[in-house]
C-alpha angles and dihedrals in degrees: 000000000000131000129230140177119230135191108214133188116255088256107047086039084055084041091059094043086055094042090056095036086049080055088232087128134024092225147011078245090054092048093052092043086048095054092041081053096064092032086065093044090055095041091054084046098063091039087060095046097043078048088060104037092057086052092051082049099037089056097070085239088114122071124206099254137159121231094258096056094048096050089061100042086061084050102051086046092052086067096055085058 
């Protein structure tokens, strides 16, 4: 593992210290790698679902529409239900 060296804020620095006094993480290094972790995951989440929402919009299946039009048309939808 490599080591780095890290300036933080005053809160999240206190943040840290409580996460690790509270005993919800080991180490202030647990703690960060912990936070990058889900900041990746996250990261790899929106990717998939921007992936899938060009392919919606790539199939032809989307029209250009405003909000408005839209709006009625869900509406006028709701009444053939």
């Amino acid at each position: 593992m490599t080591r780095q060296s890290i300036s933080l804020t005053a809160p999240n620095e206190e943040w840290l210290k409580n996460q690790v006094n509270a005993e919800e993480f080991s180490s202030k290094s647990e703690a960060i790698n912990f936070l990058i972790k889900k900041a990746r995951s996250q990261e790899e989440f929106y990717d998939f679902v921007r992936a899938k929402i060009d392919k919606g919009e790539k199939s032809g299946f989307v029209k250009k529409q405003t909000k408005e039009e839209m709006l009625a048309e869900f509406k006028k939808n709701l009444g053939d239900v």
